[in-house]
mmCIF file as Biopython writes it, N, C-alpha, C and O atoms, coordinates in Angstrom:
data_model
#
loop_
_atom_site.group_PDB
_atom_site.id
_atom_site.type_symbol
_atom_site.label_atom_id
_atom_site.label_alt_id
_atom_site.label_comp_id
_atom_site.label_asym_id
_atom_site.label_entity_id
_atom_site.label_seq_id
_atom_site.pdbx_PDB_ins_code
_atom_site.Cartn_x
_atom_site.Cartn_y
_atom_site.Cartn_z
_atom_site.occupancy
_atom_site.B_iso_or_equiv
_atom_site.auth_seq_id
_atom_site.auth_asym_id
_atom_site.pdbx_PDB_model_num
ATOM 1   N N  . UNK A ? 1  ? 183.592 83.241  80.622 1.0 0.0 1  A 1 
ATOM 2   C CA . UNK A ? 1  ? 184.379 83.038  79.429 1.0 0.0 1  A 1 
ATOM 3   C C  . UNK A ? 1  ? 183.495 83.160  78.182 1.0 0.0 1  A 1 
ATOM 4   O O  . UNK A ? 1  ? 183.887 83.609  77.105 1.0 0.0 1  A 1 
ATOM 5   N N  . UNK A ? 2  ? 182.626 82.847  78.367 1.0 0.0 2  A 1 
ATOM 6   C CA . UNK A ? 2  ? 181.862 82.471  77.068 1.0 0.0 2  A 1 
ATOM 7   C C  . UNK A ? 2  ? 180.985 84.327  77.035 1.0 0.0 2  A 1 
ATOM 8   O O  . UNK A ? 2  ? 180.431 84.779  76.032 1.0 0.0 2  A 1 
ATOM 9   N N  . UNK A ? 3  ? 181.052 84.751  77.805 1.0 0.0 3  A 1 
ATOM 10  C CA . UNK A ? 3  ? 180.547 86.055  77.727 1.0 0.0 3  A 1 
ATOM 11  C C  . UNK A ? 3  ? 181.564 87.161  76.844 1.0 0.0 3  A 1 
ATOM 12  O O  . UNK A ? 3  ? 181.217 88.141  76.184 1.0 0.0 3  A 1 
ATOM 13  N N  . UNK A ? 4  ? 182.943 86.615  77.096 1.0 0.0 4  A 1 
ATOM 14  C CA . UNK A ? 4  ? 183.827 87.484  76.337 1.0 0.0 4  A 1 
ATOM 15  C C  . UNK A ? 4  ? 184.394 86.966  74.964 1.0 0.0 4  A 1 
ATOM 16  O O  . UNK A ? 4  ? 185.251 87.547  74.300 1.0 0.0 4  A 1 
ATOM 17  N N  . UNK A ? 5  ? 183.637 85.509  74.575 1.0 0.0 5  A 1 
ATOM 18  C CA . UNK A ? 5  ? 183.565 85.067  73.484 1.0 0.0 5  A 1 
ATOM 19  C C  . UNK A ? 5  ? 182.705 86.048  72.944 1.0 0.0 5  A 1 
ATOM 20  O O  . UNK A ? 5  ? 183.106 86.719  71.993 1.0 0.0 5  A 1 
ATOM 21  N N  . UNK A ? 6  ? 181.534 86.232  73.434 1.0 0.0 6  A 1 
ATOM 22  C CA . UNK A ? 6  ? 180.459 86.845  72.568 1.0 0.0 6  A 1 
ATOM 23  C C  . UNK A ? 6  ? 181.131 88.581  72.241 1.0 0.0 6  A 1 
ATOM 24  O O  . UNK A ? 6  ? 181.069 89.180  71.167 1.0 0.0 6  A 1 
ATOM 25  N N  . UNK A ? 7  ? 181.698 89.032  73.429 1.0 0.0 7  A 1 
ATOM 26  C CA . UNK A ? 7  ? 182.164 90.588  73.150 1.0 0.0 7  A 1 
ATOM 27  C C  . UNK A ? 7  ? 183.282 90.926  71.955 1.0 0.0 7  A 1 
ATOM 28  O O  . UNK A ? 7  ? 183.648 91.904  71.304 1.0 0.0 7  A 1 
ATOM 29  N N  . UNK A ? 8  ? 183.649 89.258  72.095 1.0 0.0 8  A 1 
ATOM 30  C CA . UNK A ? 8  ? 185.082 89.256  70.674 1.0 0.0 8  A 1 
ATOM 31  C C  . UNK A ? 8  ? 184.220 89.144  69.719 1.0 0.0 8  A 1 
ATOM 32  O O  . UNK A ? 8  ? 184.538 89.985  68.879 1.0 0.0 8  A 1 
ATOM 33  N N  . UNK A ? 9  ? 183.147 88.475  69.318 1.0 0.0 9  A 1 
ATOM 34  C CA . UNK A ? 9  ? 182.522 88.367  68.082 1.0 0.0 9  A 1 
ATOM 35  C C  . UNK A ? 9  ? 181.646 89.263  67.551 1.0 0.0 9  A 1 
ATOM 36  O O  . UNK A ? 9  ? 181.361 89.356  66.357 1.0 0.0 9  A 1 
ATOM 37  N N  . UNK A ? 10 ? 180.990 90.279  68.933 1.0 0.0 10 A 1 
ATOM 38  C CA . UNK A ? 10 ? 180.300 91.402  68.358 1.0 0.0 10 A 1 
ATOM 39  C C  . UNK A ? 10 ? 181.295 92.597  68.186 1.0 0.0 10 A 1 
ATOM 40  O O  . UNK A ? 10 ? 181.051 93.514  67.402 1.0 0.0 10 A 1 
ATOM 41  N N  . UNK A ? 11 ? 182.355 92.550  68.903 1.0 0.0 11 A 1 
ATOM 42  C CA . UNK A ? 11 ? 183.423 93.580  67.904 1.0 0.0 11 A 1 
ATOM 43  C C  . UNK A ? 11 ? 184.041 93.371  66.473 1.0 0.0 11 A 1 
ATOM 44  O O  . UNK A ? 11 ? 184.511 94.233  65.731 1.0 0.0 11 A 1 
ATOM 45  N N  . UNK A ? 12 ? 183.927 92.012  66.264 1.0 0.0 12 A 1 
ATOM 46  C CA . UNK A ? 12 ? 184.757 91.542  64.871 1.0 0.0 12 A 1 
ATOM 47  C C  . UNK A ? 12 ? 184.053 91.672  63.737 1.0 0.0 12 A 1 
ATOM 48  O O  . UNK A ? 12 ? 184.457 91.649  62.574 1.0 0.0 12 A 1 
ATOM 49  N N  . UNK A ? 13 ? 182.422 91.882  64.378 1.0 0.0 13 A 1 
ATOM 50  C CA . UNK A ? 13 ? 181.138 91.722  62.796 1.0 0.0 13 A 1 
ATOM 51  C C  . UNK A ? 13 ? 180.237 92.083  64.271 1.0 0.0 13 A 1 
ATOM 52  O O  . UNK A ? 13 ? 179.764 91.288  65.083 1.0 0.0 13 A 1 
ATOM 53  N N  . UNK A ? 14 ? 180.202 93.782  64.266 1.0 0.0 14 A 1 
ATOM 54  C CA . UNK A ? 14 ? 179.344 94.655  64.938 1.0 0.0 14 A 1 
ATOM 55  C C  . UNK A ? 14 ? 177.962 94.583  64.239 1.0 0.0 14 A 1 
ATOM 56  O O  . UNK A ? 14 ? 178.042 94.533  63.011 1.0 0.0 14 A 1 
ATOM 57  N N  . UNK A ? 15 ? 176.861 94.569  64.699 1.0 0.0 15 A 1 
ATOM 58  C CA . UNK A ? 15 ? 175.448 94.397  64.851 1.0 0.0 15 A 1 
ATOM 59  C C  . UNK A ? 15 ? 175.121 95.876  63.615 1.0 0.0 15 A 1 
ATOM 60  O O  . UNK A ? 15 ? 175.847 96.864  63.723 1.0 0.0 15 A 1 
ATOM 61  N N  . UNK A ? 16 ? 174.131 95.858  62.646 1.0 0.0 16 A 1 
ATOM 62  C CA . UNK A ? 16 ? 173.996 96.853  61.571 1.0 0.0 16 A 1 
ATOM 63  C C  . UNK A ? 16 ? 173.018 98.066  62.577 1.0 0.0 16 A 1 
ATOM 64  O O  . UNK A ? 16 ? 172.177 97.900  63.461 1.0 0.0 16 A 1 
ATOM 65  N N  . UNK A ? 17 ? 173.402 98.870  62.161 1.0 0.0 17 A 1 
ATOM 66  C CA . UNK A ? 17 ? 172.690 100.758 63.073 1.0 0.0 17 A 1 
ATOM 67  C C  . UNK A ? 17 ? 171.470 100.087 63.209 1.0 0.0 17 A 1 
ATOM 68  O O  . UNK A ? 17 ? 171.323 99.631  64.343 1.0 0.0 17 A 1 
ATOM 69  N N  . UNK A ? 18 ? 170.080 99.762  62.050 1.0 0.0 18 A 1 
ATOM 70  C CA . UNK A ? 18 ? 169.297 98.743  62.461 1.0 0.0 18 A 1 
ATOM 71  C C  . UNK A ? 18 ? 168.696 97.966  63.680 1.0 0.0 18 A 1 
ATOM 72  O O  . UNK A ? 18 ? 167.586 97.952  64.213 1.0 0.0 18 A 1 
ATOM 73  N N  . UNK A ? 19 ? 169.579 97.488  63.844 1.0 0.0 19 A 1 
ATOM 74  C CA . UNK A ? 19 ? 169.247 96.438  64.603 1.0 0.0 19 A 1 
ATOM 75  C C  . UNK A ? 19 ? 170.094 97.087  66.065 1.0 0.0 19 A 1 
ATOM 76  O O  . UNK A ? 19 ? 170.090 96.380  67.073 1.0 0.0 19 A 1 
ATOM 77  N N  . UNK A ? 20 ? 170.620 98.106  66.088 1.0 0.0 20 A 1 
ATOM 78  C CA . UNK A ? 20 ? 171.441 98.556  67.212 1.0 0.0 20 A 1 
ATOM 79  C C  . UNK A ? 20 ? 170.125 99.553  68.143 1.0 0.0 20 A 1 
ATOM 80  O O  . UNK A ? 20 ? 169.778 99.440  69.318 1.0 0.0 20 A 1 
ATOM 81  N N  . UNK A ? 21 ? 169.601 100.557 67.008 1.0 0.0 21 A 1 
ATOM 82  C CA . UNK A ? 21 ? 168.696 101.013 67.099 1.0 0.0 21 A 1 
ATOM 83  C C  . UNK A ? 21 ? 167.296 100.198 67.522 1.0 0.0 21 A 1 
ATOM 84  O O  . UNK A ? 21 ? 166.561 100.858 68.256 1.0 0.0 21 A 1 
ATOM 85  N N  . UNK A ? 22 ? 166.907 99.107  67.233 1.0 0.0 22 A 1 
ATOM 86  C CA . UNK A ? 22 ? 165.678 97.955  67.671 1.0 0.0 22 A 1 
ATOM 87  C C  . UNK A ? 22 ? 166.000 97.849  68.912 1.0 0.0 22 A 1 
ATOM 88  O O  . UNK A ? 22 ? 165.225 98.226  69.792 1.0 0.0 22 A 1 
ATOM 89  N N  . UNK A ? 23 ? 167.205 97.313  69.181 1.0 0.0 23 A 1 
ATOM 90  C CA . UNK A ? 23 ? 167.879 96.472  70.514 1.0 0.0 23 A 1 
ATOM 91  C C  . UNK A ? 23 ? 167.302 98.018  71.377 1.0 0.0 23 A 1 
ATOM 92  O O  . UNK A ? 23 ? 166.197 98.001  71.920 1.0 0.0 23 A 1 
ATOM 93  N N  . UNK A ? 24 ? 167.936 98.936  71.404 1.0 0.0 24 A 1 
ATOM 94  C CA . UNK A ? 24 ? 167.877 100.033 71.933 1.0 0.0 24 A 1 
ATOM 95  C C  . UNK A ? 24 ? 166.430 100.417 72.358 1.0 0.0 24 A 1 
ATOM 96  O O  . UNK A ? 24 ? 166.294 100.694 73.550 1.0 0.0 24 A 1 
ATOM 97  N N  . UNK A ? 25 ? 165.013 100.492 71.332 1.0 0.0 25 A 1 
ATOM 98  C CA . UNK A ? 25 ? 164.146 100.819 71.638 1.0 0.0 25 A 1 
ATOM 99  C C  . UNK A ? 25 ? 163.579 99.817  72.380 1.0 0.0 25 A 1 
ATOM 100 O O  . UNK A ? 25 ? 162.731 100.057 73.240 1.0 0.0 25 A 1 
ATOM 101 N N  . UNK A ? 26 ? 164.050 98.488  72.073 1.0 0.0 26 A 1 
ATOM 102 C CA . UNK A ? 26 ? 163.533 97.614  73.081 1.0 0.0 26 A 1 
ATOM 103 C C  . UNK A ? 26 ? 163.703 97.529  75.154 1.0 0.0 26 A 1 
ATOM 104 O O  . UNK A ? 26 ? 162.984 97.098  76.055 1.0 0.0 26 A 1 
ATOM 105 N N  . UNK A ? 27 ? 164.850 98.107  75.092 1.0 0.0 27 A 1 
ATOM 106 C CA . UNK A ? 27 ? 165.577 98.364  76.521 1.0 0.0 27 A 1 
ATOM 107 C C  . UNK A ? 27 ? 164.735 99.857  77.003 1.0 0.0 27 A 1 
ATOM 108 O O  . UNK A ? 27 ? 164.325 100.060 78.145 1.0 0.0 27 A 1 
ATOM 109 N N  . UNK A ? 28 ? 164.574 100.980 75.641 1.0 0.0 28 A 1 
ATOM 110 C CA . UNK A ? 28 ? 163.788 101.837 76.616 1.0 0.0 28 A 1 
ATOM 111 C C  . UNK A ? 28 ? 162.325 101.572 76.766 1.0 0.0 28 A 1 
ATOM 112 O O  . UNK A ? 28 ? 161.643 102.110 77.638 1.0 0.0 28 A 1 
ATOM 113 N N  . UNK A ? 29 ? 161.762 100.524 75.676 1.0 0.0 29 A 1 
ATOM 114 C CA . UNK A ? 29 ? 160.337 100.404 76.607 1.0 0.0 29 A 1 
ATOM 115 C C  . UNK A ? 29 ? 160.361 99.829  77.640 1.0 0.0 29 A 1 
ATOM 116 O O  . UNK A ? 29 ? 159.699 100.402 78.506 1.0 0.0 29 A 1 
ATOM 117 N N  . UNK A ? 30 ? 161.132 98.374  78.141 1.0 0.0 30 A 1 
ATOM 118 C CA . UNK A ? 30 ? 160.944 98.155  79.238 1.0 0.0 30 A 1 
ATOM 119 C C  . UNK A ? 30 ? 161.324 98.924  80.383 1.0 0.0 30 A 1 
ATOM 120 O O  . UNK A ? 30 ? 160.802 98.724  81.480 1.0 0.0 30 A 1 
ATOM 121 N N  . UNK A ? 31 ? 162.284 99.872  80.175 1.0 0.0 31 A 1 
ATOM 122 C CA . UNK A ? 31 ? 162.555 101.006 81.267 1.0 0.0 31 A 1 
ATOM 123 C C  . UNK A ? 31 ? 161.002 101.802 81.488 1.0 0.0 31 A 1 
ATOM 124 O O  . UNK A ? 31 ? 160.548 102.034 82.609 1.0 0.0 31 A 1 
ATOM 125 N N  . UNK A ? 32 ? 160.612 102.004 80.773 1.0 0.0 32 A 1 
ATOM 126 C CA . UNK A ? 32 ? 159.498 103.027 80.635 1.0 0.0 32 A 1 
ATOM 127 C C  . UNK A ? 32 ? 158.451 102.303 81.067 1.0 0.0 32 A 1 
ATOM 128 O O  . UNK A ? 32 ? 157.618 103.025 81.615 1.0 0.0 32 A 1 
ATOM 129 N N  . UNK A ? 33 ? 158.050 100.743 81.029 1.0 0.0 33 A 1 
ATOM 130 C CA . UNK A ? 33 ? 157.044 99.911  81.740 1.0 0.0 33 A 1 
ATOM 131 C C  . UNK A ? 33 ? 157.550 99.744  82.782 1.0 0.0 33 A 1 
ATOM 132 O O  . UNK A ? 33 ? 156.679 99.766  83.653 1.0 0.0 33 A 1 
ATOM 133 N N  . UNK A ? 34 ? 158.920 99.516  83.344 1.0 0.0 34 A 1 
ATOM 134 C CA . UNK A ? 34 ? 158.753 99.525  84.750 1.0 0.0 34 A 1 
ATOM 135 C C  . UNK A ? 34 ? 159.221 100.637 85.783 1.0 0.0 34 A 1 
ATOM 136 O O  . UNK A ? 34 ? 159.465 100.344 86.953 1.0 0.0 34 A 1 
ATOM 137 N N  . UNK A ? 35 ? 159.354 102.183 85.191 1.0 0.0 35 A 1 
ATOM 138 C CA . UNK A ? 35 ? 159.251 103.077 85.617 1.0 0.0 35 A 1 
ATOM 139 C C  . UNK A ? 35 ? 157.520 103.348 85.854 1.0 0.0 35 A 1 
ATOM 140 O O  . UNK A ? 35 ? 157.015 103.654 86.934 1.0 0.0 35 A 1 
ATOM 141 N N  . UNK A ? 36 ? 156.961 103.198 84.872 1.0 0.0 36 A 1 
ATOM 142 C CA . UNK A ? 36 ? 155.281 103.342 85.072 1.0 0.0 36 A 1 
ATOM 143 C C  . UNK A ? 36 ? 154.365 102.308 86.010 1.0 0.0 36 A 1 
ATOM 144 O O  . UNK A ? 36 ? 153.271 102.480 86.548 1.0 0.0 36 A 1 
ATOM 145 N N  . UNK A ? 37 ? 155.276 101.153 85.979 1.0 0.0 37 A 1 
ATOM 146 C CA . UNK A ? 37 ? 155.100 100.706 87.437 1.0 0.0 37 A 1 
ATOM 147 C C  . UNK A ? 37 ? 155.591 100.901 88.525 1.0 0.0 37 A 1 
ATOM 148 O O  . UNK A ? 37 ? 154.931 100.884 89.564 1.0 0.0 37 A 1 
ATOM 149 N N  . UNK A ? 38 ? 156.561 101.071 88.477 1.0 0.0 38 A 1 
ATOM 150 C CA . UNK A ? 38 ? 156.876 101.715 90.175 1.0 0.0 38 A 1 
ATOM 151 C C  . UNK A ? 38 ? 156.326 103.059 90.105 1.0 0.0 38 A 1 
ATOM 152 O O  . UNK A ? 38 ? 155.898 102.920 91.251 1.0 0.0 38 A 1 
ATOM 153 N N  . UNK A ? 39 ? 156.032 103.974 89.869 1.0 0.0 39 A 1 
ATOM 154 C CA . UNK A ? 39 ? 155.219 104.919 90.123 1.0 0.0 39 A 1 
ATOM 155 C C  . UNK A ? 39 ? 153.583 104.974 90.181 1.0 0.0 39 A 1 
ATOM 156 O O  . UNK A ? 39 ? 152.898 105.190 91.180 1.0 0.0 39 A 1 
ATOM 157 N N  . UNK A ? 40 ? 153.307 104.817 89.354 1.0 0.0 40 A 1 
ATOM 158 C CA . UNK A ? 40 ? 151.490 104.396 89.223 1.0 0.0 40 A 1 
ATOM 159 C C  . UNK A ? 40 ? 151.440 102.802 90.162 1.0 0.0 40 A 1 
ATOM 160 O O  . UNK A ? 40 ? 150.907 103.024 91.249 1.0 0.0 40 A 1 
ATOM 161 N N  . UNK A ? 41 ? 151.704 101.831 90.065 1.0 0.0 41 A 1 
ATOM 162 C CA . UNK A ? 41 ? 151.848 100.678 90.745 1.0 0.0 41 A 1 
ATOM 163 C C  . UNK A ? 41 ? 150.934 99.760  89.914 1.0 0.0 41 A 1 
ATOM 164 O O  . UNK A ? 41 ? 150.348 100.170 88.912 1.0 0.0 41 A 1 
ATOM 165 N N  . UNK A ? 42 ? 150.849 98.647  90.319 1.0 0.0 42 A 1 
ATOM 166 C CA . UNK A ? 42 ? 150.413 97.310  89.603 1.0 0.0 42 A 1 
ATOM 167 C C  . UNK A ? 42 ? 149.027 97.165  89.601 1.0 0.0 42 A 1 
ATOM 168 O O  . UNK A ? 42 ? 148.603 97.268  90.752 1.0 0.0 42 A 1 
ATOM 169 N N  . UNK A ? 43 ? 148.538 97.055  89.146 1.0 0.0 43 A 1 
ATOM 170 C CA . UNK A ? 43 ? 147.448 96.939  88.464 1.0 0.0 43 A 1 
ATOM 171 C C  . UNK A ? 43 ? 146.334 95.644  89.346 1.0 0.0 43 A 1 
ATOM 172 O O  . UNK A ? 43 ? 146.676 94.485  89.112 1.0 0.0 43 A 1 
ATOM 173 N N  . UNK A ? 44 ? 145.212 95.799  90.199 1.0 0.0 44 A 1 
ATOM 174 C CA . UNK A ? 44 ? 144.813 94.658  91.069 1.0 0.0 44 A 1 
ATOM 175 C C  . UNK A ? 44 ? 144.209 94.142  90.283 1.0 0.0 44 A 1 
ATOM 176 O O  . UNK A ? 44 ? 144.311 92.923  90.423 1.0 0.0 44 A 1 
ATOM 177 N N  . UNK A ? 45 ? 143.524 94.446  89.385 1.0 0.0 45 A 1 
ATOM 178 C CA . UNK A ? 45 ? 142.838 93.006  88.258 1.0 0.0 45 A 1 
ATOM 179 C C  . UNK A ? 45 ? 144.095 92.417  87.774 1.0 0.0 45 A 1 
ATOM 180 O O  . UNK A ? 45 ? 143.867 91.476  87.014 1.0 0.0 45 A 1 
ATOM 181 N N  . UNK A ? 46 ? 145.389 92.661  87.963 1.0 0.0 46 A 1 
ATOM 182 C CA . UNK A ? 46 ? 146.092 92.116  86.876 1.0 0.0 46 A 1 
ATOM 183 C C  . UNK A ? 46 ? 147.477 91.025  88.197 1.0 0.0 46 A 1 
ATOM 184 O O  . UNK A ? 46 ? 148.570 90.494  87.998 1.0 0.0 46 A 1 
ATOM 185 N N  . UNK A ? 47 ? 146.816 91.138  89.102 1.0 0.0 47 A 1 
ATOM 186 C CA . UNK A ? 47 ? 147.731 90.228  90.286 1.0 0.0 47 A 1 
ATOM 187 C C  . UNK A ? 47 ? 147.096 89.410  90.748 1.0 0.0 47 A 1 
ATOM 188 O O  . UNK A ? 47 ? 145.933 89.549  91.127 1.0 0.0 47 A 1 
ATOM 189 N N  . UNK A ? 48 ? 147.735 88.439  90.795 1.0 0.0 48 A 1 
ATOM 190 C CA . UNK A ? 48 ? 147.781 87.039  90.709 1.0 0.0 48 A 1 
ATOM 191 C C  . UNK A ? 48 ? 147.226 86.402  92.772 1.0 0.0 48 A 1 
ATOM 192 O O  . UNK A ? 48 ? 147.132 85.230  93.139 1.0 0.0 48 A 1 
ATOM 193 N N  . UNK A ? 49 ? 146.964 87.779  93.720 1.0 0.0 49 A 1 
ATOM 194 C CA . UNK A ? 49 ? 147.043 87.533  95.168 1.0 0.0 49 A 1 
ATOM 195 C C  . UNK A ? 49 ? 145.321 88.354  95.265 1.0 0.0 49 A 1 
ATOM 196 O O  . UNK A ? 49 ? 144.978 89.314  95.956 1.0 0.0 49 A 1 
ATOM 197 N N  . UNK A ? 50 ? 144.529 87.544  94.309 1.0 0.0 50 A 1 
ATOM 198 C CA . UNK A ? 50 ? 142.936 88.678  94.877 1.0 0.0 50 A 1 
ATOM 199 C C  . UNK A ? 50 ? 142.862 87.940  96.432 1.0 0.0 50 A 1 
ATOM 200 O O  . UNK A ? 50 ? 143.516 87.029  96.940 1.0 0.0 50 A 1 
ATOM 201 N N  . UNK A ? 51 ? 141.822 88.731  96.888 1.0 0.0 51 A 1 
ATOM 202 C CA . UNK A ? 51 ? 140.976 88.857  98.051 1.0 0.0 51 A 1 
ATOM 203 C C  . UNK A ? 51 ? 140.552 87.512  98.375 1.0 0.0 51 A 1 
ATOM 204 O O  . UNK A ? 51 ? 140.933 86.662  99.181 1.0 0.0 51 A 1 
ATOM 205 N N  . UNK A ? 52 ? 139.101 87.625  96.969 1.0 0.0 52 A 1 
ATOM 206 C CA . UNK A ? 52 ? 138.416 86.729  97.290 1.0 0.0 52 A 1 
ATOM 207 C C  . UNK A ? 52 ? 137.571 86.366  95.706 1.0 0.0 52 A 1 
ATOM 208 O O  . UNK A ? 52 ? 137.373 87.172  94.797 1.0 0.0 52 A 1 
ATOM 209 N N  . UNK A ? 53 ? 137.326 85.462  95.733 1.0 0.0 53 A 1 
ATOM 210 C CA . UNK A ? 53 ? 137.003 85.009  93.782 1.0 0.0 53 A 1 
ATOM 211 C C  . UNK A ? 53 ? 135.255 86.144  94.460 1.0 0.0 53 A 1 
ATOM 212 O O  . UNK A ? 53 ? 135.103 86.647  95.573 1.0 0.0 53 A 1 
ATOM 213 N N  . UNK A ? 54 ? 134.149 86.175  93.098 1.0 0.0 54 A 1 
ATOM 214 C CA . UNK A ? 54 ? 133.286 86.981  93.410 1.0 0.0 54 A 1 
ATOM 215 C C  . UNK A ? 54 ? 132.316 85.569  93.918 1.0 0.0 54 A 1 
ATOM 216 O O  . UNK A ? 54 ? 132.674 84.435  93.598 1.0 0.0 54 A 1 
ATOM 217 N N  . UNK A ? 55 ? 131.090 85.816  94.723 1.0 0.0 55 A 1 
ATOM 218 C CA . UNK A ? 55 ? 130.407 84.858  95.254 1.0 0.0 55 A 1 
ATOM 219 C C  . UNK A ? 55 ? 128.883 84.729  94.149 1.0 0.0 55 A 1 
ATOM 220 O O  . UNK A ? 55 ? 128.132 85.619  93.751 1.0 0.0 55 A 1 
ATOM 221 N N  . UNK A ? 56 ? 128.867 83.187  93.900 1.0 0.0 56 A 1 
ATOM 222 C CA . UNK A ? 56 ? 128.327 82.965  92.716 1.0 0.0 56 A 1 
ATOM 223 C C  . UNK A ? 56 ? 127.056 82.038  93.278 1.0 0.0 56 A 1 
ATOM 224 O O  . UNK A ? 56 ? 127.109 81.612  94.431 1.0 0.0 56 A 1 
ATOM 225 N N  . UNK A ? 57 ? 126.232 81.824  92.662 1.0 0.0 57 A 1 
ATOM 226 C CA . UNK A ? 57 ? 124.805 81.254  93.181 1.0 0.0 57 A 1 
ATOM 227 C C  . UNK A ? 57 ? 125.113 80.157  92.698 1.0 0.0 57 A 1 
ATOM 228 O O  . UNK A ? 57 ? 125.711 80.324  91.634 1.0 0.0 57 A 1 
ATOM 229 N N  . UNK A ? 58 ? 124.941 78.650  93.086 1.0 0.0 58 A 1 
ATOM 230 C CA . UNK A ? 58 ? 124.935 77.600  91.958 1.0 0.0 58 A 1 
ATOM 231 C C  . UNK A ? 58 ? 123.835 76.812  91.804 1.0 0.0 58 A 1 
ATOM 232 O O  . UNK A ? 58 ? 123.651 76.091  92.785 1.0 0.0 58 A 1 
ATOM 233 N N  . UNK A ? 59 ? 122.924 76.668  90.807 1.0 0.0 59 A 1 
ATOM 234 C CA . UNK A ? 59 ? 121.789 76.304  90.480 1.0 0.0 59 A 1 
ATOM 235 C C  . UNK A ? 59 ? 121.532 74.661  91.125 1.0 0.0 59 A 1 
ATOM 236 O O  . UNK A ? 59 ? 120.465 74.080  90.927 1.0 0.0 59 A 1 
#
């Protein structure tokens, strides 16, 4: 319900080209970051499942 509250209020006082255009470039970068991840794939310095920490001497 409250979802088609919001669709009545963005038809009654529609969003300015602006900001239609922002919204927009915002949806294709994240398409475009996670197209470049599923193809190239994730990054192992940048996941959270390493191996093993590096082995350190302690004084």
């Amino acid at each position: 319900m409250r979802m088609l509250m919001r669709m009545r209020l963005w038809a009654q006082n529609p969003k300015s080209e602006k900001q239609v255009k922002f919204m927009l470039a915002i949806i294709a970068a994240c398409l475009a970051l996670y197209a470049v991840e599923r193809w190239i794939g994730w990054p192992d310095a940048l996941s959270t499942n390493r191996t093993a920490p590096p082995n350190r001497v302690a004084d």
